[in-house]
C-alpha angles and dihedrals in degrees: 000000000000085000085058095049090051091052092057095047093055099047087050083053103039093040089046090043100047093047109040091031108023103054094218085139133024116275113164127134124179121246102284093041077048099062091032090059092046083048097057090048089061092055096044090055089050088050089053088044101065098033092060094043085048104053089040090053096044092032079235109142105178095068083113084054086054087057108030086095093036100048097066094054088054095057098038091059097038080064101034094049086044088054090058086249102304101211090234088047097047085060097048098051088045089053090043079049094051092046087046101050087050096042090050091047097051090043085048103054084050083062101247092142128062140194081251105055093219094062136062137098115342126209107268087207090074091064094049096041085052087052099046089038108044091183104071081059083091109090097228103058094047091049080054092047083048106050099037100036106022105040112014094035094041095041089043093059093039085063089043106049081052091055098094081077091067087042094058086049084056087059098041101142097062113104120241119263150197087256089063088051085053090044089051094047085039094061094033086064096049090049084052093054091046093054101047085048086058099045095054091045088050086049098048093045091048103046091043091062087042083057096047100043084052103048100236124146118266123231140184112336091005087060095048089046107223130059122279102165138067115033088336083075096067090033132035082203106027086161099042084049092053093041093066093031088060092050094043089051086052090054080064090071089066091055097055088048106039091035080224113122100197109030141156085278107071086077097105092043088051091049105044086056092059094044092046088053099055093034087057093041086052090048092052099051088059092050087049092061098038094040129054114194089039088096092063085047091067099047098057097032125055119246089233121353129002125112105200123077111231 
């Protein structure tokens, strides 16, 4: 695990590098897109700020997980407001606000937000990964882990993988098209998806403890203890899978606007592939132990995308 989490530190570092150092593409704003983007990063280390005192002071380490669906509407709309409401930009930050208000909504029914900011549902994941890990048991080296992984890496996607919106400002000057109408359908349908994934997992997991606090026998998937129909039957991590798919379809954006198919601003999409892959590999080793006929799960569904059983 801590190999994993190196490996993500240092593709944040060497992607950012390479692209807003290294000149390999072309990254260059006029004066105004300039400060605004100055500007952002400043939000976006306050953000990490408090996320990381917070979780420090309430021993909460999920406060990244209460914004990570906030955090993208705020910059959208920072850039989009400083752009004097460019008419691409002002679609792609509805549609961000459409995928935030249902991804709050979803985070906030499993109870991640509390009356008192600093409370609400933890990651279970921190717990195990203390366990499996004892050294992140010093408290040192997880306020470390805390401040470097948790808070300044994940914060630090979440503002990537918004960036395609400063590259559309960039080409401002490109008309809107029919292929912009086909990106923002596109991406409705992939927040859709998401949220339909989302709604049968919070179904199943609900009914299942309904089941167990009330003694009833459990059947099927409720005896098996994890999800294995709906659109969990084509794919172990529908939502994880829609989730990437909806940022990669509003790097799109960039491209309709720029005219460059592969530009500075793929970065986020690029990263949150790579986190969602070990997220999901580390999410899976913990199903593995607690359940048993979830090997058998993942050799017959694929982990993404895929439609067909093998």
């Amino acid at each position: 695990m801590i190999k994993k989490v190196v490996v993500l530190l240092l593709s944040l570092i060497f992607l950012v590098s390479i692209i807003f150092y290294g000149n390999v593409f072309e990254f260059k704003l006029n004066e105004i897109q300039s400060l605004v983007f100055k500007q952002s990063l400043f939000i976006y280390g306050i953000l990490t700020i408090v996320c990381f005192v917070v979780g420090e002071i309430s021993k909460n380490y999920s406060q990244v997980d209460k914004v990570w669906s906030i955090a993208p509407i705020i910059y959208v709309w920072f850039f989009t407001y400083n752009s004097d409401f460019n008419s691409r930009m002002v679609i792609m930050s509805i549609l961000v606000t459409i995928w935030g208000i249902r991804l709050t909504y979803n985070f906030a029914r499993k109870s991640g937000y509390s009356i008192y900011f600093w409370k609400g549902e933890e990651d279970y994941r921190w717990k195990i990964l203390k366990e499996r890990v004892p050294v992140f048991n010093i408290k040192i080296i997880w306020s470390l882990f805390n401040l470097l992984f948790i808070c300044t890496y994940q914060m630090g996607l979440i503002f990537l993988f918004t960036l395609p919106i400063l590259a559309a400002w960039q080409g401002q000057n490109s008309p809107i098209g029919i292929t912009d109408f086909l990106i923002s359908i596109g991406m409705l349908v992939f927040i859709l998806i998401e949220a339909i994934a989302d709604n049968q997992q919070y179904k199943f997991q609900t009914t299942k403890y309904e089941l167990i606090n009330n003694n009833k026998k459990l059947t099927g998937d409720f005896k098996k203890g994890f999800l294995t129909n709906g659109l969990w039957s084509i794919s172990r991590h529908p939502n994880f899978a829609s989730e990437q798919l909806i940022w990669i379809t509003f790097y799109l954006f960039s491209i309709t606007s720029t005219g460059i198919y592969f530009n500075w601003s793929i970065t986020g999409c690029i990263l949150l592939i790579i986190l969602f892959y070990n997220s999901a590999n580390y999410t899976e080793s913990i199903s593995e132990k607690k359940y048993s006929d979830y090997k058998n799960y993942k050799q017959n569904v694929p982990m993404f995308i895929g439609f067909v059983k093998k």
